[in-house]
C-alpha positions, 0 to 999 in steps of 0.5 A: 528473482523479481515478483511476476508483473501482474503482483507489481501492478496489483501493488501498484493498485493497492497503493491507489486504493489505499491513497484514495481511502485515506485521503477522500480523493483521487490523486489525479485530477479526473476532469484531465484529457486522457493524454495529460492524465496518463502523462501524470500516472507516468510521471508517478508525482502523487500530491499529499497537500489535500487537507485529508492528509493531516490526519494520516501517520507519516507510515501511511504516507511512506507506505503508499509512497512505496506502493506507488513507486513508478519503477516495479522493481522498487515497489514493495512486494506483498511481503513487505507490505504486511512487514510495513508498520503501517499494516504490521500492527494492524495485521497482528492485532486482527490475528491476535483476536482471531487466533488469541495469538500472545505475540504480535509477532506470532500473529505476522508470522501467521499472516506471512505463512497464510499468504504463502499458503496461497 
């Protein structure tokens, strides 16, 4: 059963989220017409050549490339996204603080149970 279509779009906006705070900039040119601005939204080309870019892991770069997918049904899903490396590590790393987990597998594990709690 594929995810509801609200939890796609949020996906889809972390991606913008997460692209704008790592790079510094938005991945549109905000002085666009509104036509030629949806038109790139909809083409789903995200330029990675700002200079911003160099200090970010290539995980970073697949994550937000993933989260920015134009077809929903191939975008990751919340789950996924906590597995991601990228967030994987940090994800087990706050638990391991905040529950003194032993495994950092333990700690992703409660972040995975936590979200379905929800």
């Amino acid at each position: 059963m594929p995810p509801p279509r609200r939890a796609q779009a949020d996906v889809w906006s972390l991606g913008m989220c997460l692209y704008v705070m790592l790079c510094g900039c938005f991945p549109f040119d905000p002085s666009q017409r509104e036509e030629d601005l949806m038109r790139a939204i909809n083409a789903a080309e995200f330029p990675f050549s700002d200079p911003g870019w160099k200090r970010s892991s290539e995980a970073a770069l697949d994550l937000i490339k993933s989260l920015l997918t134009r077809d929903p049904a191939d975008r990751l899903v919340i789950e996924e996204v906590l597995q991601h490396p990228f967030c994987a590590e940090a994800v087990a790393h706050a638990f391991e603080l905040e529950k003194g987990a032993a495994l950092k597998e333990d700690a992703l594990d409660a972040a995975l149970a936590a979200l379905e709690d929800d």
